[in-house]
N, C-alpha and C positions, 0 to 999 in steps of 0.2 A: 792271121788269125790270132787271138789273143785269148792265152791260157791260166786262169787264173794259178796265183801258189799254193791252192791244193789241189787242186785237177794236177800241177809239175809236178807237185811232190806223192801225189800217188802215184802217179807213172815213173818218178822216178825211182820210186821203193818197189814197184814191180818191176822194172828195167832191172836195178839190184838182183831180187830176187831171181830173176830169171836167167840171172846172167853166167850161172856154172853152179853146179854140185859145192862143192866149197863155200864158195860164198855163199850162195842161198843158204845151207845149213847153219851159219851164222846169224841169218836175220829170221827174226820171229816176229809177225804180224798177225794182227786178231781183227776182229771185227763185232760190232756188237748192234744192234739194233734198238736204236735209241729208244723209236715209238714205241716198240713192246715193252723198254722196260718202263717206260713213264705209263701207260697203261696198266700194267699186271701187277708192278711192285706192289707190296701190301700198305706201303709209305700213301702210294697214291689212295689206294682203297681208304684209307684211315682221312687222307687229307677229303676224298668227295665226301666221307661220313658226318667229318668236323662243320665242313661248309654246309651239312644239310641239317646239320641239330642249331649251328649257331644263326640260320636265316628259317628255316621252318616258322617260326611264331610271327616272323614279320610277312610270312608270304601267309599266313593262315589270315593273319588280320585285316591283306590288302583282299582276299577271299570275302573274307565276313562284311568287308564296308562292296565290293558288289553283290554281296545278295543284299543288304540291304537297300543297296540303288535299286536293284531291282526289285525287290517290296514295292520299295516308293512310288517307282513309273506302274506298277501294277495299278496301286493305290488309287492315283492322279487320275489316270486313264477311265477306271471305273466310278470313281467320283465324283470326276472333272462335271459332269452335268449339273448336277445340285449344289457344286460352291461357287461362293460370289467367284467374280471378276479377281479382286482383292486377293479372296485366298488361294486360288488358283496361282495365280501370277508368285504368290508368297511362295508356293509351294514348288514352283517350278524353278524360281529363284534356288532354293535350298538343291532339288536335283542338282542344277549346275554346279553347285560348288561342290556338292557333293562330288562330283566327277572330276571337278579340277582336284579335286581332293585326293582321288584313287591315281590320278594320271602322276601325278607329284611324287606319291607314296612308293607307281610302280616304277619312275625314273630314278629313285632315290634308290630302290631294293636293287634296282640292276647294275648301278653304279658300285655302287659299296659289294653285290655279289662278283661282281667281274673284278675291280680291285683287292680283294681276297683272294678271289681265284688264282689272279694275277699270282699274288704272295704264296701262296701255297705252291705254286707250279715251282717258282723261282727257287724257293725251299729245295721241293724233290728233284730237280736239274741238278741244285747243289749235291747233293747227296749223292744219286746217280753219277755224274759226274769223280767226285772222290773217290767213291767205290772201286770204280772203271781204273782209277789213275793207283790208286795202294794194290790192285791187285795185276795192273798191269807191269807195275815195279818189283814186288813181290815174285811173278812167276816169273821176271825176266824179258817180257816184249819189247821190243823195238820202237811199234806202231801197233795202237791200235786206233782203228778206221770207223767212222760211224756214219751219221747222215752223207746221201750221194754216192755211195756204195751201189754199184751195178750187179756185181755178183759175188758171191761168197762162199764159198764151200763149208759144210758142216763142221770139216776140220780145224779151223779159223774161226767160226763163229761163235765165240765168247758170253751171247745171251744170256743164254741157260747158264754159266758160272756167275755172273754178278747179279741173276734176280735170285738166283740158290743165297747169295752174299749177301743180299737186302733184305729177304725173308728173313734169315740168322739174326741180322742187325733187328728187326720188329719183332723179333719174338712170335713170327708166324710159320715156323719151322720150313724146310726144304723140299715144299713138296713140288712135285713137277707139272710147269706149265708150259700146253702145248702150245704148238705155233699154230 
């Protein structure tokens, strides 16, 4: 069976800790719950805000060019009878590209939205990340344990102090968020 080096090394810091009164009172491990804080920070809340004011006008615009496709085909449809062959054919011409049009605009929006998104996450991990490691130094831990975590006792679980530490750091005070 083959055990990855942090699957050993978490058992091997519970073997540790488990291993007598003494020594375990020397080892202090934490644990934190990554998802919640990439979730709740206010870092994050500010980063979904940023990404919704700086793509808003381009997702409003690829909006405005389907309703007007959709004018058009109204248009066509009720018309279609009484125009030549000619404008007809003109007119259906311009639908299509109309549409290659919106199709372009929406693979453009979702690229450039996802590669932001990207950047912003990468950002708040960094941060999250720091946070986790200046106050794991600070208070003294040994280990602190994050994704792949099976179980964890409240008294270990270090959440609730570094999203109270992120909030500080944003200026959106200490207030408390549940699980």
């Amino acid at each position: 069976m083959i055990i990855s080096s942090t699957i050993r090394w978490v058992l091997a810091a519970l073997l540790v800790a488990a291993a007598g009164d003494a020594l375990a009172a020397d080892v202090k491990v934490g644990v934190v719950n990554i998802p919640r804080l990439l979730q709740e920070a206010p870092q994050a809340d500010a980063a979904r805000k940023r990404l919704e004011s700086d793509f808003a006008p381009r997702d409003q615009k690829i909006v405005e060019l389907q309703k007007k496709l959709k004018k058009s085909e109204e248009k066509l449809a009720k018309d279609a009878a009484i125009m030549s062959d000619s404008q007809r054919q003109s007119r259906e011409r311009e639908l299509i590209a109309l549409k290659r049009d919106i199709k372009r605009a929406k693979e453009e929006f979702n690229e450039d939205l996802n590669l932001r998104r990207n950047e912003e996450l990468a950002k708040l991990q960094k941060l999250v990340y720091d946070t986790i490691v200046a106050l794991a130094k600070e208070q003294k831990y040994d280990a602190i344990l994050g994704d792949s975590v099976l179980y964890a006792s409240d008294r270990v679980d270090l959440t609730d102090m570094v999203l109270s530490r992120l909030r500080k750091e944003s200026g959106a005070g200490a207030g408390s968020g549940g699980r």
